[in-house]
N, C-alpha and C positions, 0 to 999 in steps of 0.2 A: 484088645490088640496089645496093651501095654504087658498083658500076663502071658500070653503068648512069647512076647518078646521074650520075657525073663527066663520062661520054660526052657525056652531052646535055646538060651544063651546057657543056665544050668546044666542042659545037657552035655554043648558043645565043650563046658567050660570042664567038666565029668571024663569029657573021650579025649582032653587034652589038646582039644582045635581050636586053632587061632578065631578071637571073637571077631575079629576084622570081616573076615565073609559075611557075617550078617550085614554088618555097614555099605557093603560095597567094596570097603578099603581093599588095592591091592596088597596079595602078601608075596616077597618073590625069595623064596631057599638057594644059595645057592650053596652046592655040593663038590668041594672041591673047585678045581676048574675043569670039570666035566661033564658038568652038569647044573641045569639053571630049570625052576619050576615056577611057575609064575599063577596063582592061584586070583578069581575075582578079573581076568580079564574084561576085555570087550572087542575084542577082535586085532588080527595080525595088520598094522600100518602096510609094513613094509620088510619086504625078507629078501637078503643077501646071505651069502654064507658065510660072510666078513658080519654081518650086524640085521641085527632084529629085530621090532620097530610092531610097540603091541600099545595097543587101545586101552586107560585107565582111569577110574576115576577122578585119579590126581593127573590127568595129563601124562605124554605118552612115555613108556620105560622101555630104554633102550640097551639094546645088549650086545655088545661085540667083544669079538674074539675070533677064530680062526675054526673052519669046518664046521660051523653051527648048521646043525637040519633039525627041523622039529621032528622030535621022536614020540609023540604024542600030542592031540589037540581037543576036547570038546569044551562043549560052554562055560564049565568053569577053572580048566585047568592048560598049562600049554607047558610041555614035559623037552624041553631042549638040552642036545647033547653037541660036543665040540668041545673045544676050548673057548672057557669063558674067562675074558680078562678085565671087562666092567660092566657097568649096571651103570644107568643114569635114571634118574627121576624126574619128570617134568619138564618141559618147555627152556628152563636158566638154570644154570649151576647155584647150588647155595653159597 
């Protein structure tokens, strides 16, 4: 199992992709303010188009900003466009 791991962590680390997806960890890009990709989900909380409300391993990450629609979604990936003005992590502010 442990060689496995390394294998595909080698590989991912080769095509220049974040080692976090192995872990679970989420990883979230965002692109401007128009855009927010949110990689390693677990499902959408809660959707408004003022704010976005998704399922992670660190507890849930939250995204607002103004016109947000998801513009793509499957199991590992959730592709949002709008205007994005913040990101939150977890349950408390740090």
């Amino acid at each position: 199992m442990k060689e496995a791991r390394s294998k595909a962590q080698g590989i991912l680390a080769a095509a220049d992709f974040p080692g976090e997806i192995l872990t679970g960890v989420p990883v979230v890009e965002i692109k401007g303010t128009a855009e927010a990709v949110v990689i390693c989900h677990r499902g959408v909380i809660g959707y408004e188009p003022e704010e976005l409300r998704i399922a992670s391993s660190l507890g849930p990450i939250r995204i607002r900003g103004a016109g947000l629609t998801i513009f793509r979604m499957n199991r590992e990936r959730i592709v949002l466009h709008g205007k994005v003005c913040s990101v939150e992590l977890g349950e408390k502010p740090c």
